[in-house]
GUPA-108444 format. One record per residue (C-alpha): residue in three letters; x, y, z. Coordinates in steps of 0.02 Angstrom, whole numbers, plus 32768, in hexadecimal, padded with zeros to 4 digits. Each point is the difference from the previous one (the first is absolute). Layout:
GUPA-108444
ALAXYZ ...
end
This chain:
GUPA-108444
UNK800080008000 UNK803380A57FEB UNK8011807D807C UNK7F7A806D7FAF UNK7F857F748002 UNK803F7FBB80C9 UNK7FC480D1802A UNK7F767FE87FB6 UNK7FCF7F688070 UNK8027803A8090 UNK7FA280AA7FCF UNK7F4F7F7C7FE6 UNK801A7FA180A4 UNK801A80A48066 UNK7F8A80557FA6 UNK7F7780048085 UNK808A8040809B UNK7FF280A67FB8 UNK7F4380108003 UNK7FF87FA880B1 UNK808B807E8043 UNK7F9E80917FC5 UNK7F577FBE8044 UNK80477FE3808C UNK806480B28026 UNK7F4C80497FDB UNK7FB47F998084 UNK80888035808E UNK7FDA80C17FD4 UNK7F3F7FE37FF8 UNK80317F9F80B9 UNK80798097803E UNK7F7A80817FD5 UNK7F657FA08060 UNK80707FF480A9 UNK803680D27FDF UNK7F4680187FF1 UNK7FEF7FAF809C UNK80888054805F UNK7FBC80A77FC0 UNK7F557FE9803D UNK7FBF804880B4 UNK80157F848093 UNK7F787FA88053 UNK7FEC805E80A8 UNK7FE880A17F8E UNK7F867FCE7F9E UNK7F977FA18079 UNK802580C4806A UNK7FB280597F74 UNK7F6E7F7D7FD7 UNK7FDA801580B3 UNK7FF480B4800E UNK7FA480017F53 UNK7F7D7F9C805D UNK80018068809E UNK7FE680AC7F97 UNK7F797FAA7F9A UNK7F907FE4809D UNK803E80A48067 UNK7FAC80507F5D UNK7F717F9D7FF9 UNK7FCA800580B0 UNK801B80B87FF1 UNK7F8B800E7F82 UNK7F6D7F94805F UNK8025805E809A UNK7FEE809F7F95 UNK7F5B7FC57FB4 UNK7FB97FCC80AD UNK80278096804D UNK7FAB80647F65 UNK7F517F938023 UNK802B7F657F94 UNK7FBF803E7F6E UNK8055807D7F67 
end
């Protein structure tokens, strides 16, 4: 054989290596960037803080309000 032809051998039965490699680099970004998403996010403790005050405001205001139309003789 040649050498020409032996390259051209080895070039089919490695072929594939190339592809994989690639797919494969894409899939370790695609990984890196879900766990800096993560990292980037608020923790826990302050988000469960500010879903908790949310909560509190929202029935401060509306027991406000029914105190308000009580007071006013339950109707308007």
């Amino acid at each position: 054989m040649t050498e020409e032809a032996i390259n051209f051998e080895q070039c089919q039965l490695h072929s594939g290596f190339e592809a994989r490699l690639t797919e494969r680099e894409k899939q370790d970004e695609e990984q890196w960037d879900a766990i800096n998403n993560l990292r980037n996010r608020l923790p826990t403790w302050a988000t469960i803080t500010i879903s908790l005050l949310t909560f509190l405001l929202g029935c401060s205001l509306t027991f406000a309000m029914l105190a308000d139309r009580i007071s006013h003789g339950g109707t308007e």
